[in-house]
N, C-alpha and C positions, 0 to 999 in steps of 0.2 A: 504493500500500500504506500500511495506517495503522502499522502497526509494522512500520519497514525500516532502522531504523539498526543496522547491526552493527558490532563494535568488535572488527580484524582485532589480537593481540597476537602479534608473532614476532620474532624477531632477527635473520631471516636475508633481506636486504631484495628478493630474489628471489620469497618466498613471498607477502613484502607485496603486492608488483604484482600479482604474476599470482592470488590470489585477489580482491586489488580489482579487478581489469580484470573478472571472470567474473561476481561477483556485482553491479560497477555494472551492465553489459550485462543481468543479469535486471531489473534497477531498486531495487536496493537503496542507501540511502546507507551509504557506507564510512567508517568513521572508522578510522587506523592509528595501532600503537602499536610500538614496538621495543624496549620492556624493560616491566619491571614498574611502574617508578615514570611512566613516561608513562602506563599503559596505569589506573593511580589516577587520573589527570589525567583522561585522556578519560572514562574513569567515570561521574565527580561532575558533567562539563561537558556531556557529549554524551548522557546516559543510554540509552544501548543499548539496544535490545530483544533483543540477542543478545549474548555472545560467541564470538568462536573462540580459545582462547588454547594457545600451545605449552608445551608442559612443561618441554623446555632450553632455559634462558634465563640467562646472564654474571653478571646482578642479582640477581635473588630470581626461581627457579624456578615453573611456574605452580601446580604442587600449595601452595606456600606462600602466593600470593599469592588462590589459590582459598578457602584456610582464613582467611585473612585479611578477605576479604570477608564471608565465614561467620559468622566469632565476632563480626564488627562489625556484622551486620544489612543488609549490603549487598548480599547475594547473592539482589539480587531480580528478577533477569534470567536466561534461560536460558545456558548454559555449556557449550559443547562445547569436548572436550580435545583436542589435537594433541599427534602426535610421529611423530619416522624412527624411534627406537630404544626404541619403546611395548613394553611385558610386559603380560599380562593381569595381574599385581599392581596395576601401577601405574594402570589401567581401574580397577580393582575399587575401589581407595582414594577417587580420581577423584568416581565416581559415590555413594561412601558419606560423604564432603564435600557432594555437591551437584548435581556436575556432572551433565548429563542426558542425554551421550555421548559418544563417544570416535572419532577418524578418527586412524588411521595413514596417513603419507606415504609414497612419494606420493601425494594423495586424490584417486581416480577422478572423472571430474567428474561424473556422477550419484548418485554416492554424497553428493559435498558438496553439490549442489543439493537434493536428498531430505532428508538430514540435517539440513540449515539451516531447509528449509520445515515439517516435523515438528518440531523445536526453537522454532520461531515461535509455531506453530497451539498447542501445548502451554502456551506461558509466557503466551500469550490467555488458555488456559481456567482457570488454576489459577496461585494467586503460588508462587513457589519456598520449596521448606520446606528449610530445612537436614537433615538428619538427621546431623549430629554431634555433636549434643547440645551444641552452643554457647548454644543456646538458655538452657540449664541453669546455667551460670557455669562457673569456673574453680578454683573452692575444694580445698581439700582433700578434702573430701568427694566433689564431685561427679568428681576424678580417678577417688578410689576407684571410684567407681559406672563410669566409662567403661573402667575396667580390670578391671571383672567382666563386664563386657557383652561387654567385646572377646575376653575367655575362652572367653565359651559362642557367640559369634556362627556359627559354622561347626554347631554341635550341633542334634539336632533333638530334643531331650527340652524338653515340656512349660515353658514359662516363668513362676511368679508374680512378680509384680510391686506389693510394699505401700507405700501411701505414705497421705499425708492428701491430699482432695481438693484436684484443680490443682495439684498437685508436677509434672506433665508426664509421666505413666507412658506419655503418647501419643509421645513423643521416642526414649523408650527402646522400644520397642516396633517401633519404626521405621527404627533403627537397628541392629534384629534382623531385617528383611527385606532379600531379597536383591533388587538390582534386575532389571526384565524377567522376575518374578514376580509370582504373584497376591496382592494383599491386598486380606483380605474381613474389615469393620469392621460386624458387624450391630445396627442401631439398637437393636432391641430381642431379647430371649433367652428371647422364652415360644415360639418354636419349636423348644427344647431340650424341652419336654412332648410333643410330639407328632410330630415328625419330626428327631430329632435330627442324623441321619447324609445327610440330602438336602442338604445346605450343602458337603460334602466334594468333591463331582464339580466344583464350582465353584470352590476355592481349592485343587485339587490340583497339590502343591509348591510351592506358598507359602506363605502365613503366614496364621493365621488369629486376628484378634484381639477379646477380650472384654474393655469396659472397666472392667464390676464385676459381678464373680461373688457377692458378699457378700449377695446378694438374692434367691439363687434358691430358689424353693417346693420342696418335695420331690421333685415327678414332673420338673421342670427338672434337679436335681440328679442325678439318676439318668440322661435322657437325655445329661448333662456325662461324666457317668462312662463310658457304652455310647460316647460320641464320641472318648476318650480311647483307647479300647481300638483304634479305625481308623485312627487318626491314621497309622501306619507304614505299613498298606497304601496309603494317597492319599499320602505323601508332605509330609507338612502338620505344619508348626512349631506350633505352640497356645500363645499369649502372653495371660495373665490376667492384669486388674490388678482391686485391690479397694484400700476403703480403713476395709475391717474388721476385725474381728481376729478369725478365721477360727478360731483356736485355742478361742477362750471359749466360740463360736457351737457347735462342735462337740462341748464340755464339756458344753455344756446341752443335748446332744440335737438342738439344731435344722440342724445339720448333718452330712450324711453325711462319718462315720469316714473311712472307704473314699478318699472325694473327695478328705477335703481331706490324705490320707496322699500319693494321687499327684500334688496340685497344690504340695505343700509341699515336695517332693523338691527343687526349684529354686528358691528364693525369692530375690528381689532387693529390697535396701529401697531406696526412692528417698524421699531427706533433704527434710524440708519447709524452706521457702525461711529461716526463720527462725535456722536451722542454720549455713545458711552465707550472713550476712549480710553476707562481705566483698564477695558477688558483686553485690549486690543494684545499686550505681552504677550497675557498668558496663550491668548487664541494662535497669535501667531508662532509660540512653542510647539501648542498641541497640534497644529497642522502639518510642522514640519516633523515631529515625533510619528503622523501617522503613514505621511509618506514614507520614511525612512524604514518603518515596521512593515509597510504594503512592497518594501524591496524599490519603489522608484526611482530614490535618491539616496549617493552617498550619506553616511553618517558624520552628519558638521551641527553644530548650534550657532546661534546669535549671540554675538558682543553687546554687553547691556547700553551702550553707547548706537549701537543699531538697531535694539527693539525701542528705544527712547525715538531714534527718527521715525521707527514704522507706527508709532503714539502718536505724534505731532502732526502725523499726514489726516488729511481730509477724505482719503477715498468716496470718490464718486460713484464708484464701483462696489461698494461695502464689501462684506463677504466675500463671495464670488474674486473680487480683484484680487482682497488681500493673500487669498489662497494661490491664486494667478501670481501673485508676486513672490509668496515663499516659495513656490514649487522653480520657481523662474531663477531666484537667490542660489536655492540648493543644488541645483544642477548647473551653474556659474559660478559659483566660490570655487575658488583659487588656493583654498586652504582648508584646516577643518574648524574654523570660526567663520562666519559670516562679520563681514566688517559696514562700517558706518557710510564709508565712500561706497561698497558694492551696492548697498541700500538706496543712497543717493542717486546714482547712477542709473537705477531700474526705476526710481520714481521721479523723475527729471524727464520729463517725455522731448523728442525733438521741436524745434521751432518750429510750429505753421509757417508757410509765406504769407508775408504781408498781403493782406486784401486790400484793393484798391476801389473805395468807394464813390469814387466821383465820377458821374455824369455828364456826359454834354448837356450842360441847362444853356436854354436861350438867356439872351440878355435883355429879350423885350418882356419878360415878365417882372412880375413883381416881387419884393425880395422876398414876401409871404409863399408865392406861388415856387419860389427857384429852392426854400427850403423846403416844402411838400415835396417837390421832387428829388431831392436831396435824399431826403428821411427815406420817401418809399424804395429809394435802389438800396438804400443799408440794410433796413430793417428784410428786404428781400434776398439779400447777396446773403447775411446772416442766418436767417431761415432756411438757406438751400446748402450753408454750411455746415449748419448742424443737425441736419436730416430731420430738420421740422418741431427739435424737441424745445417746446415753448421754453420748458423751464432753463435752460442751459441760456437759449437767447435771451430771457428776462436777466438774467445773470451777468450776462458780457455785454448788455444793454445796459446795465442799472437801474432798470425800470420793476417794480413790482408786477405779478402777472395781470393783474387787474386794468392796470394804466396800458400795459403793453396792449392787452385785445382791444383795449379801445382806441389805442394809438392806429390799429393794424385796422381794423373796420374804418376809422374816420379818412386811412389813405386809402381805401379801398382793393389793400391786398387781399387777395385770394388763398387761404389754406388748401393746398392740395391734399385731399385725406391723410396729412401729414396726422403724427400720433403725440402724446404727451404738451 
């Protein structure tokens, strides 16, 4: 077997034996652990492609030592829980940490043979996703956000979810499904035009997730609205995420009242990473600790001098970038620290060329008339530079978005279903 190491954690040294004796005999390698802090040891040293870890344990319990793994980027191995004195509470926490199953003792020995080889074949296909939203940091903010989430978790009304692109709306989203349910993630949402409710028989009672509704054409919106109305008979949670302002869109006519009355009913903001910059270190540790353990990239860290520059940056990009960036770091360091200047250097983007906004304006108009014309080839040269995203040109504008739409109507620029 190419991935046979399991890393047995329990305290009760009876358990130890006798599931090493069962599992060497299939042909697995065993590595034993009898508290928490060995079972960190064997971790780091032996790297498991399994664990089995018990939940009471003298040291540090495994639900703790499970979230531990979690927050720190480690939990990149599958995880089956144990216990004599298991509750389906303590399952359900288990598997919304990470874990990917649960055996109460004493464990049938087909049961753990099945369990184990199912847990294998799984952590082959797909790397372990946390869904505790450790992913996200530890800030004050993102508390917040894990205590709204944890609020509506059991609920089946409708979920929005607004953030700026790569805030992670896919964490929270994820952390709103229940395990050993369906979730249905569809790439694309132009078969809300034409067959809206043929998706339902297939995510019924589970979750069904849209990662940006901010785009959709009329006849789309309307199939959104007819899908919203079934949701209760399939039994289906409906989690939107956009990274529009759904409110302005709907001010101007370009989107349905109606829709965004019933998607707004639950909104969830999810804080861009700039917000909560205290978290930024530690995240940007844990992503390079997972690459390094997923085998992508050599084994190097950060100089505390270069996770202070990767604190101080604004990412536009949240998320998403800052992962873009370590992964970009670790495969370009030139040493095995990550330095201040490599850091620099990958967030320092090149020079634009200068854009050149002047017009041929006549001289026979007026100087009112010659600045109208003026304005609208900027505000136009701008918009076709930044692929339409309003908020970017509010920004390099200095204009708040409000003054800008009305600057853009009063010159009678034309939006080309440009988006944001």
């Amino acid at each position: 077997m190419a991935n046979n190491t399991i890393l047995v954690v329990d305290d009760e040294i009876g358990i130890r034996e006798l599931l090493s004796e069962i599992l060497s005999d299939e042909g697995y390698r065993v590595v034993l652990a009898e508290n928490a802090e060995q079972a960190r040891i064997c971790r780091n040293q032996s790297r498991p492609d399994l664990v089995l870890l018990d939940i009471w344990m003298p040291d540090t319990d495994g639900i703790t030592l499970l979230k531990d793994w979690a927050n720190s980027g480690l939990l990149t191995m599958p995880v089956v829980m144990m216990s004599g004195h298991g509750t389906i509470d303590t399952a359900v926490e288990a598997t919304r940490i990470g874990a990917v199953d649960y055996l109460e003792k004493p464990i049938p020995l087909q049961k753990l043979l099945s369990t184990v080889k199912q847990a294998l074949r799984g952590g082959q296909s797909k790397p372990a996703l946390s869904i505790s939203l450790a992913n996200l940091g530890k800030g004050p903010q993102i508390v917040e956000l894990k205590k709204r989430l944890e609020q509506i978790v059991n609920l089946m009304s409708p979920v929005l979810l607004v953030g700026e692109s790569g805030v992670g709306v896919e964490h929270c989203a994820r952390f709103l499904h229940h395990v050993n349910t369906p979730w249905v993630e569809p790439e694309q949402l132009s078969f809300l035009a034409d067959n809206s409710l043929g998706i339902l028989d297939q995510v019924k009672n589970g979750l069904l997730f849209f990662r940006e509704i901010g785009g959709l054409n009329k006849l789309e919106q309307k199939g959104l609205l007819l899908l919203l109305g079934k949701l209760e008979k399939f039994n289906v949670r409906l989690v939107c995420a956009t990274t529009q302002r759904l409110a302005e869109l709907t001010a101007q006519g370009t989107y349905n009242s109606k829709l965004y009355e019933m998607l707004s009913n639950l909104t969830i903001n999810v804080p861009s990473l700039r917000t909560h910059r205290e978290d930024i270190p530690e995240l940007a540790n844990q992503l390079l600790s997972t690459s390094i353990e997923a085998g992508e990239v050599p084994f190097v860290h950060f100089s505390t001098a270069a996770l202070n520059t990767l604190r101080n940056y604004d990412w536009p990009g949240n998320l998403t970038q800052l992962k873009s960036v370590v992964h970009s770091l670790a495969l370009t360091c030139t040493s095995s620290e990550i330095n201040v200047e490599e850091v620099q250097q990958v967030l320092t983007p090149p020079l634009s060329p200068v854009m050149s906004v002047t017009p041929d304006i006549p001289l026979n108009v007026s100087l009112r008339e010659a600045r109208d014309l003026f304005e609208k080839n900027y505000f136009e040269k701008l918009i076709d530079q930044e692929s339409g995203n309003m908020t970017r040109v509010a920004e390099r504008a200095g204009l708040e978005r409000t003054h800008l739409y009305r600057k853009i109507k009063m010159l009678g620029i034309k939006l080309r279903g440009h988006g944001n």
